[in-house]
C-alpha positions as CSV (number, residue, x, y, z in Angstrom):
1,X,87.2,106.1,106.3
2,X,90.3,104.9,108.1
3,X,92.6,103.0,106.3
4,X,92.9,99.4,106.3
5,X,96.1,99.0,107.6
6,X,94.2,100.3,110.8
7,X,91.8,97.7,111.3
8,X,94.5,95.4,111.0
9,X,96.4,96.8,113.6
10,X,93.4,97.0,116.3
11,X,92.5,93.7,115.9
12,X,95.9,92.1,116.5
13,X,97.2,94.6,119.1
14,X,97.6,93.0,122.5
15,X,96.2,94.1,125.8
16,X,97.1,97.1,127.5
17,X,98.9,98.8,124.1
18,X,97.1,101.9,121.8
19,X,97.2,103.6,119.0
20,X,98.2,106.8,119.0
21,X,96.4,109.2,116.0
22,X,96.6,113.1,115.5
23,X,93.6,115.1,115.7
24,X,93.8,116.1,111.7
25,X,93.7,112.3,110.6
26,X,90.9,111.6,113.1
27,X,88.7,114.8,110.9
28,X,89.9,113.1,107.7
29,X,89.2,109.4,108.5
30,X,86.0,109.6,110.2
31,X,84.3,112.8,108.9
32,X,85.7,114.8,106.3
33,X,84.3,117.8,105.3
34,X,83.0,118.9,108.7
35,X,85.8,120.9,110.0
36,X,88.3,121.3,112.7
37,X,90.0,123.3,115.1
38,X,88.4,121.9,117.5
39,X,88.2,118.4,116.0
40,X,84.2,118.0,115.4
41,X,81.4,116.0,117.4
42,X,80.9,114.1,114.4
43,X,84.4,112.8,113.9
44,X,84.9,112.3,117.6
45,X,81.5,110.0,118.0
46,X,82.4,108.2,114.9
47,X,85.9,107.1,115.8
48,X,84.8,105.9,119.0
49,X,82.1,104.3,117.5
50,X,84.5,102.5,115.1
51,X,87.0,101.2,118.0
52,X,84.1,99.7,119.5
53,X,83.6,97.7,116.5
54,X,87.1,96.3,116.7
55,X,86.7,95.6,120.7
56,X,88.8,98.7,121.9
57,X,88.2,101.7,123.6
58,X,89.0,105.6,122.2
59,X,89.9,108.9,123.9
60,X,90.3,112.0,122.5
61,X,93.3,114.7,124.4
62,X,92.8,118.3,123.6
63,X,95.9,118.7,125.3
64,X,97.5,116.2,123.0
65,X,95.9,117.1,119.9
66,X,95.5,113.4,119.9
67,X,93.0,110.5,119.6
68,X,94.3,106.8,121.0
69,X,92.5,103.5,120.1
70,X,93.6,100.9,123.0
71,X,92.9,97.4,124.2
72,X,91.4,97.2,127.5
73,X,91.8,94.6,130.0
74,X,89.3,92.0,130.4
75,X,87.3,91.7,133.8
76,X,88.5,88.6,135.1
């Protein structure tokens, strides 16, 4: 489970600003136990799930090693 702190931060971030989270913590916070290298399905679907939640978007970078939580722009 991500930590608090993270929530917090998603909900108040403005638009067009992420969150940028290594590949380890995303395993850890949204599905321990079910291995990495390459991060799992299960984590992956999960923290996208979760951004969702909290009205952002999520995209994991092999490349990177990274997962980013940001705020999209509204359709105006």
């Amino acid at each position: 489970m991500p930590p608090h702190e993270l929530d917090e931060t998603l909900k108040a971030m403005p638009l067009r600003t992420g969150v940028y989270v290594p590949e380890d913590l995303l395993e850890d916070w949204f599905a321990p136990g079910t291995g990495m290298n390459p991060v799992s399905k299960e984590a992956l679907e999960a923290a996208e799930a979760y951004g969702k939640r909290l009205e952002c978007e999520f995209k994991y970078y092999p490349e990177r090693v990274e997962g980013v939580f940001w705020k999209w722009v509204p359709a105006i």
